[in-house]
C-alpha positions as CSV (number, residue, x, y, z in Angstrom):
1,X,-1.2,-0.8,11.6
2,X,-1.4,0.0,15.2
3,X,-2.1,3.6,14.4
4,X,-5.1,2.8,12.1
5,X,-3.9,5.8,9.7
6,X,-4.4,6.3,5.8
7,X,-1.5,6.4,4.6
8,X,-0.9,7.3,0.6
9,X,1.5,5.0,-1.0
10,X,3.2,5.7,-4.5
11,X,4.4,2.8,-6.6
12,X,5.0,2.0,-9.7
13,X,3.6,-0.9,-11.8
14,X,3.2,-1.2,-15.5
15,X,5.6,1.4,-16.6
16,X,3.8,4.4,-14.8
17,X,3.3,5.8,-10.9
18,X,-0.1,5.4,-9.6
19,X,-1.4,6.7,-5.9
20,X,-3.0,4.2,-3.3
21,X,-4.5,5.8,0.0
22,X,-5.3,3.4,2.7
23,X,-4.5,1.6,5.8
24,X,-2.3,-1.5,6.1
25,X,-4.2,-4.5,7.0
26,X,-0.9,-6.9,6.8
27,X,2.5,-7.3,6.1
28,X,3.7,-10.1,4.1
29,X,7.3,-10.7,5.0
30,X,7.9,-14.3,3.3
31,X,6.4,-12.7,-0.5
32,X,7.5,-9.3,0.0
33,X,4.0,-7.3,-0.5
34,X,1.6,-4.9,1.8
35,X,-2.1,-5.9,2.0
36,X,-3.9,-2.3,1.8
37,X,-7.4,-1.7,2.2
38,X,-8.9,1.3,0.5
39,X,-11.6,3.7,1.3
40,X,-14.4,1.2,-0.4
41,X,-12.9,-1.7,2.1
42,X,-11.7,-3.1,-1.2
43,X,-8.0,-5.0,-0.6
44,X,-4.8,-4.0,-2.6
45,X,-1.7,-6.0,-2.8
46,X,1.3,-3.8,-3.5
47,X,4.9,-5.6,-3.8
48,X,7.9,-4.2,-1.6
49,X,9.9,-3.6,-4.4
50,X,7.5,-1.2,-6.0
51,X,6.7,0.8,-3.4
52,X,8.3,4.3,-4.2
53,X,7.0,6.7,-1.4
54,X,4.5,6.1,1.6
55,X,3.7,9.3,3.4
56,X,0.6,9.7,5.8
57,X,-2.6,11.1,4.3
């Protein structure tokens, strides 16, 4: 967040892996998730626990 990197996160949801690059706009502590906002500025909410692999883009 302070970096202002794209990062590419790998989770899985719905019994496959998908790929997510972006930046982390917040945190979530109390539900667990990662607010992401994509290259369109469109925002993703991925869960902690289904977060595989987060490496920078």
């Amino acid at each position: 967040m302070a970096e202002d990197l794209f990062l590419c996160f790998t989770y899985y949801k719905h019994d496959d892996f998908h790929l997510l690059i972006g930046k982390v706009h917040f945190v979530d502590t109390y539900k667990r998730e990662f607010r992401i906002v994509d290259y369109h500025d469109e925002i993703h909410k991925l869960k902690q626990d289904d977060l595989i692999d987060v490496k920078i883009n």
